[in-house]
N, C-alpha and C positions, 0 to 999 in steps of 0.2 A: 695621766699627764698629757697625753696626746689631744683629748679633749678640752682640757682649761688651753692647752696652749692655739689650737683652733679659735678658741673663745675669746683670746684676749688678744689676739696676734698683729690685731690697729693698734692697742694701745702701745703693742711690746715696740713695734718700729714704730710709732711716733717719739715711743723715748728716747731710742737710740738716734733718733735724728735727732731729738731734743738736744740730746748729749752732746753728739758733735757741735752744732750751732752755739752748747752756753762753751765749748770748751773755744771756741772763734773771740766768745767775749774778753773771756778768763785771760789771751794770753795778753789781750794787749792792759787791761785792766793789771796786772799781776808788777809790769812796769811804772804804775802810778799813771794810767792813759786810760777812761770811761771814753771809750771811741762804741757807734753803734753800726760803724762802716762793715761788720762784719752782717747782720742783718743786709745789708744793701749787696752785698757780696752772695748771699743768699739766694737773693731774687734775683741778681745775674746767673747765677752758676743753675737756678733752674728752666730760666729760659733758653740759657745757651749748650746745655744737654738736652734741651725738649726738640730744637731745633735740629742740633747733626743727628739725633736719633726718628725724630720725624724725614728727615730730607734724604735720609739713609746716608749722609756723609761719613758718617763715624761708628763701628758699633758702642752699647751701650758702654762698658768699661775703658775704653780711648777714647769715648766723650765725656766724662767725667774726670780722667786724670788732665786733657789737656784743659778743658773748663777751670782746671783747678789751677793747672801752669798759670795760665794769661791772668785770671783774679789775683793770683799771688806779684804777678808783677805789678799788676793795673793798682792793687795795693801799695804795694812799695811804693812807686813811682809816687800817687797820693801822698802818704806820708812826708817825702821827700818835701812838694807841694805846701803842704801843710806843718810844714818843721819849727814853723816862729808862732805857729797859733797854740797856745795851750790852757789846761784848766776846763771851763765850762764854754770857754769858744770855741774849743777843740770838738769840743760833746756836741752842741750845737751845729757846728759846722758839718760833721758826719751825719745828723738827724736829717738836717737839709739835703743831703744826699742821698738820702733814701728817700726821703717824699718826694726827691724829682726823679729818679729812679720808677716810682711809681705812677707820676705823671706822665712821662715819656713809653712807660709800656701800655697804660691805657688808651694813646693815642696814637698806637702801633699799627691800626688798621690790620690787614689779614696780616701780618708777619705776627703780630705779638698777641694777635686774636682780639685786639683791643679789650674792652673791658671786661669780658666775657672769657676772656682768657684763651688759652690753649685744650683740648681734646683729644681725647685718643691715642696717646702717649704709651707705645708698648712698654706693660709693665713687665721689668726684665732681673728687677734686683728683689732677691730672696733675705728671707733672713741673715742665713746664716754668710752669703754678700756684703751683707750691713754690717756683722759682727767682725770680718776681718778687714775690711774697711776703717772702723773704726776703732778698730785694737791699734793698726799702724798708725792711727792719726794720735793714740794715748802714747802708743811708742815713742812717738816723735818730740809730743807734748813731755814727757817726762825728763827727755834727755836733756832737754833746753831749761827745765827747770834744778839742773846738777852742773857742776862746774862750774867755770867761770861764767857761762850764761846765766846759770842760776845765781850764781853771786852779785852778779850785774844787774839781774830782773830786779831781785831783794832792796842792793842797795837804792836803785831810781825813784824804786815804790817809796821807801821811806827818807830819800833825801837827795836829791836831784845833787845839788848844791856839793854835799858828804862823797856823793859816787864820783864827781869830776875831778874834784882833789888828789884821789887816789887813781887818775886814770882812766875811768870809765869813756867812755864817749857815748853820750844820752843817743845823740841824735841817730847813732848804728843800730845801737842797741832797738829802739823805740820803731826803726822802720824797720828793720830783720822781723820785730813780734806784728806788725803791722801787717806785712808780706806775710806772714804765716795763719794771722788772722783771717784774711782773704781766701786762703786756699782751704784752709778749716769751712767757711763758710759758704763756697762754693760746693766743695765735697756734699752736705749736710743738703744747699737746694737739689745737686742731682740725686740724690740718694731721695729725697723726698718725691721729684719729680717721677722718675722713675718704679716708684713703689707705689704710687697711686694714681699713675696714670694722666694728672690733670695739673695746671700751672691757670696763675689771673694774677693781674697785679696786686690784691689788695693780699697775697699769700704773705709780705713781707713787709707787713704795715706795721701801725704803731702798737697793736695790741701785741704781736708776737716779742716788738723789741721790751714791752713791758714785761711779760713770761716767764724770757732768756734773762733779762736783768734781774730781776727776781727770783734765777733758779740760781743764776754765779753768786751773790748775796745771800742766798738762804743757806747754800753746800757751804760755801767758805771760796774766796776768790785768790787765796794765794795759790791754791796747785789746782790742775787737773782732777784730782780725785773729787774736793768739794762740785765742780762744775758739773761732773756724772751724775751727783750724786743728788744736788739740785736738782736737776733737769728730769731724771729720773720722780722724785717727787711730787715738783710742782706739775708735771702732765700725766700724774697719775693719778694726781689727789681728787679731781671733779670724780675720776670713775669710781676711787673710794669712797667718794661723799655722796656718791648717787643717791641712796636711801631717800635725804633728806630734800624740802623742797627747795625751788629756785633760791629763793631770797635766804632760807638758812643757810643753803650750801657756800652760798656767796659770802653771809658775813663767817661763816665757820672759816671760810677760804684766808679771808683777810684778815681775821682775828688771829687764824695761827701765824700770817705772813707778819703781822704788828711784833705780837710775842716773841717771835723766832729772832727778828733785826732786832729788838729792843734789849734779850737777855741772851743773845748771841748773836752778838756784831762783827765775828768773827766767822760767822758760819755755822754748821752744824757739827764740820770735821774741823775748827778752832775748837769749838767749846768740848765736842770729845777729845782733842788732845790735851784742852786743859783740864780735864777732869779724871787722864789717865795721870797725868804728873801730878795732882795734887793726891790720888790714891797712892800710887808710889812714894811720895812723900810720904804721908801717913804709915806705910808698911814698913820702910825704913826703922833699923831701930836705933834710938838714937847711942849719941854717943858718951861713950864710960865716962864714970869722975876720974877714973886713972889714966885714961890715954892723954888727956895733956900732960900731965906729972911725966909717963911715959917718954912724949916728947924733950921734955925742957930736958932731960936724962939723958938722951941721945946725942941733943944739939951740947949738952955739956960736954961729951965725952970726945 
């Protein structure tokens, strides 16, 4: 056990970073909001943990919780910002925010290491660091997805218009998951920074936002679970597929990613839970030719 776990111990933390990162996407998505501001959150929170841990300002754990403070606000605050733009200008407008995000640290000169990035980054977070890190960040996720917040995520996602009638208030709701987004995505760069040592800007580019996009759509984007469970997958599946060469692996990669969106649009944890209720249905047995009889018998007496 000790062995495989030595062996595979990049892939194991890169998933768990994966995890947190698709679960930064998950929450604002889960609201009816394809924001990619969380990726750009990413590449701040690993700059700005590489920094107070390089400068010795902070150690490594009170530079990552407060990393994750200021993102979460610097989040909010955005949202706030961006409260009238929605739809595919919303999506758009956060994408733009990460390619200047990215432009701005490659022209950082020695602070941001410019394009060549950052260096020699004491690696100070261990696994099992990562694993309660990111248990408190599913805790967190979970709790929001229950109660009235969860009632409120539900309704936004499927009817903006339905959720206001009865009360809601989109725009709370939307920048609370926004601000949560951020801190999610911050956590995930320092957790990364910190575990390998090294930061550049292109760590938070468009390939990773395709990834993360395609681990919350693969898992399923209405809870947390699907985004683990994503994320876990899609950055595991190259080292699954190793065997096979470049160009196989690649259309194997995308052949499952077509299949999976196409005959489960809901996820991988939608179409498992629609295929536990449709066996439960099945097992059900149905009901007697007497129990109506039964009934009208009762309602008569």
């Amino acid at each position: 056990m000790n062995d495989w776990y030595l062996s595979n111990v990049t892939i194991i933390q890169s998933c768990l970073i994966a995890a947190m990162l698709a679960m930064s996407m998950q929450v604002t998505m889960r609201v009816g909001v394809l924001s990619v501001a969380g990726i750009g959150f990413y590449g701040l929170g690993q700059y700005s943990t590489a920094l107070l841990v390089l400068h010795g300002i902070l150690p490594w754990g009170l530079a990552i919780a407060v990393t994750a403070l200021a993102c979460g606000v610097l989040a909010y605050a955005l949202a706030r910002v961006l409260s009238r733009v929605r739809g595919l200008y919303l999506t758009m407008v956060t994408l733009g925010l990460v390619l200047v995000l990215t432009v701005v640290a490659s022209n950082g000169g020695e602070f941001t290491g410019g394009a060549t990035g950052l260096y020699g980054i004491p690696v100070t977070v261990a696994t099992w660091h990562m694993l309660v890190v990111i248990a408190v960040g599913i805790v967190i996720c979970a709790v929001t997805e229950r109660g009235f917040v969860g009632r409120a995520s539900e309704a936004l996602r499927s009817d903006e218009m339905l959720a206001a009638s009865v009360g809601i208030e989109a725009r709370t709701v939307r920048r609370a998951n926004f601000g949560l987004s951020g801190m999610l995505g911050a956590v995930a760069g320092g957790l990364n920074v910190l575990t390998f040592g090294t930061v550049n800007p292109f760590d938070a580019g468009f390939p990773l936002m395709v990834t993360i996009l395609t681990a919350v759509i693969v898992g399923g984007q209405r809870t947390w679970l699907g985004a683990v469970i994503g994320a876990f997958l899609i950055t595991s599946l190259p080292t699954l597929l190793s065997s096979f060469s470049g160009d196989t692996r690649e259309m194997a990669f995308g052949a499952l990613v077509v299949v999976l969106a196409t005959y489960a649009p809901d996820g991988l944890l939608g179409f498992a839970s629609a295929a536990l209720r449709r066996l439960r249905s099945s097992l059900r047995p149905p009901p007697t030719m007497a129990e109506p009889e039964r009934r009208r018998e009762l309602a008569d007496v």
